[in-house]
N, C-alpha and C positions, 0 to 999 in steps of 0.2 A: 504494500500500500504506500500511495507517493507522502509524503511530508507535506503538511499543509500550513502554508502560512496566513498569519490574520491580519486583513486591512483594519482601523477605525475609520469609520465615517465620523470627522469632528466636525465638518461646516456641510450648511446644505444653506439652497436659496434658489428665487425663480428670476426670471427675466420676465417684467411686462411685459403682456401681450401689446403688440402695438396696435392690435383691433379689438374690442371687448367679445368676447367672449371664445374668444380664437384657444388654441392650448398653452396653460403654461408652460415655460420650460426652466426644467429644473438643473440648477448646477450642483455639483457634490465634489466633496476633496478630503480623500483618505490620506491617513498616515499606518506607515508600517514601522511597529516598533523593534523588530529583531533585524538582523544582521542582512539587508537584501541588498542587490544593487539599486533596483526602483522604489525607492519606500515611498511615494510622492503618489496617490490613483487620483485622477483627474476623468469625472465624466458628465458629461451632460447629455439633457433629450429623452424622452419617455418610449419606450417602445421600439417598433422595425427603426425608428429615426434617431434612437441613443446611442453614443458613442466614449469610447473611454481608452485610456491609454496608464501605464504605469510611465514614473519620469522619477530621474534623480532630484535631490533636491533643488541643485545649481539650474537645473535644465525648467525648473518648476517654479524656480523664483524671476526667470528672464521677464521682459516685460511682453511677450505674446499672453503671457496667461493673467497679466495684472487685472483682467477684465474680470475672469473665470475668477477668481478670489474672492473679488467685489460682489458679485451675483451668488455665492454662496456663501459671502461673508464670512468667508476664511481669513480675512488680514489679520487678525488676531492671531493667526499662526507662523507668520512674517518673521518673528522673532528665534522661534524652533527652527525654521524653515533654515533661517540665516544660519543661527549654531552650526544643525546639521552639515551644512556648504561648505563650514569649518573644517569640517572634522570630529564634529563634537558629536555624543551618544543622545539622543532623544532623551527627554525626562519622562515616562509612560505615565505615572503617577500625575505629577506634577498636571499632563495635559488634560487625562482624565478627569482630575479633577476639576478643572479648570471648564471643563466640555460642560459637567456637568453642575455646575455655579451658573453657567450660562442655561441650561437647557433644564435643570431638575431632573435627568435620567439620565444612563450610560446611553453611551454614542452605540448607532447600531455597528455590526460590523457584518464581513464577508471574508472568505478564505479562498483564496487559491495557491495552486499545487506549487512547492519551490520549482520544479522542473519547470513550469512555464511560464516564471520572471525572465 
């Protein structure tokens, strides 16, 4: 059986629809807190139309994705984010708890296989 590793979902958020009643669209930004090359999941879009990508920290902090941050109001991760880029180990605790100051519940999470980071 493969090794499975665990995303958190710390930040979620939609994009106005720019027509009322059209679909929202959701932005989301995981962190992985053990030892991977992409700990950074970046996805947007509900359904056939959703998309997502794992990303290093460096690659996750460039300003292509400044937008994606903002829309799921992830900037408050900016700071880990930075660390990480460093060199620095995640603080799991620290965000967790942090997630949930903001949220009142643990952040949902997702798992996939080490083999297919």
């Amino acid at each position: 059986m493969a090794e499975m590793i665990r995303y958190y979902m710390l930040a979620y958020g939609t994009a106005t629809p720019p027509v009322p009643g059209e679909v929202v669209w959701p932005y989301e930004v995981g962190l992985c807190f053990d030892d991977v090359p992409r700990p950074v999941a970046l996805s947007e879009g509900t359904g056939h139309c959703s998309s997502g990508a794992l990303f290093t920290a460096v690659e996750a902090l460039t300003p292509t994705f400044s937008k994606h941050f903002a829309l799921a109001q992830g900037e408050w991760l900016f700071p880990a984010l930075c660390a990480l880029a460093a060199g620095y180990r995640l603080d799991k605790e620290l965000l967790l708890s942090q997630y949930k100051a903001l949220h009142a519940t643990a952040p949902p999470t997702f798992d996939i296989e080490r083999a297919k980071i």
